[in-house]
N, C-alpha and C positions, 0 to 999 in steps of 0.2 A: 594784789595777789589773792589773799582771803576771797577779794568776789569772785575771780576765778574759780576758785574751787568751788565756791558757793553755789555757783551759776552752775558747775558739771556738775555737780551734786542735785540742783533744785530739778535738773531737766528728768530727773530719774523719779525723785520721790522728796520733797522737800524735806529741808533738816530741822529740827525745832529750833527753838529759838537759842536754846543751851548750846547745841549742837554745831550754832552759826558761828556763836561766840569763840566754840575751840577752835573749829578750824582755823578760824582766824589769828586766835593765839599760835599753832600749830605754824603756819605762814610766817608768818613776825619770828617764829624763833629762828627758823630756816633760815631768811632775810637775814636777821641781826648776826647770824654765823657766817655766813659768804655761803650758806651752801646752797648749791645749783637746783634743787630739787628737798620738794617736800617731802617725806619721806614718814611712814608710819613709826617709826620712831620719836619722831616732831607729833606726830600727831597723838600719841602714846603720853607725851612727857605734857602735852597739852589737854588731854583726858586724863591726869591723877589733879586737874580744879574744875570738873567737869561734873554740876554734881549727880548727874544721872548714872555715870562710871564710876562715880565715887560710893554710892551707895552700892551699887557690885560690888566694889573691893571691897567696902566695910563687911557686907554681909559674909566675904569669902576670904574673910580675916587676912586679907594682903595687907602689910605693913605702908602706908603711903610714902610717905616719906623716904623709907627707904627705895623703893620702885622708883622715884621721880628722883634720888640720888645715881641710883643705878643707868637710867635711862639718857640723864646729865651727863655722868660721865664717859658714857659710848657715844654722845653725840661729840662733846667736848675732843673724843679722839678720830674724829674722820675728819682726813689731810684734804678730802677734795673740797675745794675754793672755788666759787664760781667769781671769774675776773670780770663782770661786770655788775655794774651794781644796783640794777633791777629787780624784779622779783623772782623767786623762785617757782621754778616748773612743778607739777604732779607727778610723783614716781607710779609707776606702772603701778606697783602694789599697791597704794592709798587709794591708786583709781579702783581695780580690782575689789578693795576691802569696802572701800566707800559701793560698790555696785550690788556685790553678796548682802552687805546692809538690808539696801533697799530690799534686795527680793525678800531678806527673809519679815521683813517691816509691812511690806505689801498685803494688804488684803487685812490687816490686824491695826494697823495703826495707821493714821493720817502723814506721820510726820518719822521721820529717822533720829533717834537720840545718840547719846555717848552709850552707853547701855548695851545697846545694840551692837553698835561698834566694836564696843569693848571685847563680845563675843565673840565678833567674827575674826577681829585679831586672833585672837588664843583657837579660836576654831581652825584659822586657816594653819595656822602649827611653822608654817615655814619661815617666819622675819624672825628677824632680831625682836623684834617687838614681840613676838611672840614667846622666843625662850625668855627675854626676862621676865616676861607674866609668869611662864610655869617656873622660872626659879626663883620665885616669889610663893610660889602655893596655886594659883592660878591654873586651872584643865578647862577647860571648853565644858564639862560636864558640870563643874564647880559653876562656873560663867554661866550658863545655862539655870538650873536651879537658882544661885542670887537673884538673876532677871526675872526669875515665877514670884521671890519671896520680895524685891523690890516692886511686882506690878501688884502684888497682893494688897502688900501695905497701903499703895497706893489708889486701891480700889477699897479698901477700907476707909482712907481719909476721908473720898468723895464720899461717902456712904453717911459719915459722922458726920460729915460739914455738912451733908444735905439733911440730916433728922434734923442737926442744932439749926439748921434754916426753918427747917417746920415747925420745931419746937417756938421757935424763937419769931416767929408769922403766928402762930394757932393763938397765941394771949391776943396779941393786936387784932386780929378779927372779931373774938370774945367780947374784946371791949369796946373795938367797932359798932358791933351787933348792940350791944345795950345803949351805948352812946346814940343809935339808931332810934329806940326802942323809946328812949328817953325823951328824946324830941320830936317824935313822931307825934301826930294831934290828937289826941284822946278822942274814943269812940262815943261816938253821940247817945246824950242818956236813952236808958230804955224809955219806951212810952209804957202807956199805960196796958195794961196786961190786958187779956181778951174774956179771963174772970170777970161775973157780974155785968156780962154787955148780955144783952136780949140778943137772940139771933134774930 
């Protein structure tokens, strides 16, 4: 089932690698309930260990634990059972949410995160999954900004990790260079100078 969605997910914009992971978590919980269908809900309660959605919430002071109690127990109360015991289908909305993703991912990034998702959840305003993001604290506007202050930070790291890379190259060349320098053949004595020759 996970590759299923995988698969209608990758044909649009692939997912990172974070992102393979929930779905799949997402899948598996659907599965393990008897329910007929994935549903952004499932996929909700499998984006609060997601850490690219999780760094949205952090930043947009959603409580996790509570969101991923909340999102438990709405799943925990839907009576629809699927009677056989395969995997579960894509609900119209995960497809829908999963496709807004991509477009808004397109053209700015390679790959579709939780992050993104998370957004578009709260953005589209209409599931379940959505009202319990905003009664959580959670606006599409809130969702929005975390995602600037999580891609900041993250273009920070790169930024540090690539000086402490240069930093941490620029000695070894240094010592390279003299190591060079060192064992290179010593320049052949002068001769004798052009003082004191007759022309």
């Amino acid at each position: 089932m996970a590759h299923a969605i995988i698969d209608e997910i990758g044909q649009i914009l692939p997912p990172s690698r974070n992102l393979a992971e929930t779905l799949a978590r997402a899948a598996d919980y659907a599965t393990q309930q008897a329910h007929p269908e994935v549903t952004l809900e499932h996929l909700l309660l499998a984006l609060t260990e997601d850490p690219d959605a999780v760094r949205v919430l952090t930043v947009s002071a959603v409580e996790i634990d509570q969101l991923k109690g909340d999102v438990s127990s709405h799943l925990g109360r839907l009576e629809e059972r699927s009677a056989n015991d395969g995997a579960a289908g894509i609900s119209d909305d995960l497809r829908q949410i999963l496709e807004a993703s991509a477009a808004a991912a397109r053209g700015r990034r390679d790959a579709i995160d939780g992050a993104i998702v998370l957004a578009a959840i709260v953005g589209d305003g209409r599931s379940t999954a959505a009202h319990l993001l905003r009664a959580r604290g959670m606006t599409f506007e809130e969702a929005i900004k975390a995602l600037q202050v999580a891609m900041e930070a993250e273009e920070e790291a790169l930024e540090t990790s690539d000086a402490a890379f240069d930093e941490a190259s620029a000695p070894a060349s240094v010592s390279e260079q003299r190591r060079m320098e060192d064992t290179a053949p010593a320049a052949a004595p002068a001769g004798p100078t052009d003082q004191g020759r007759a022309p």
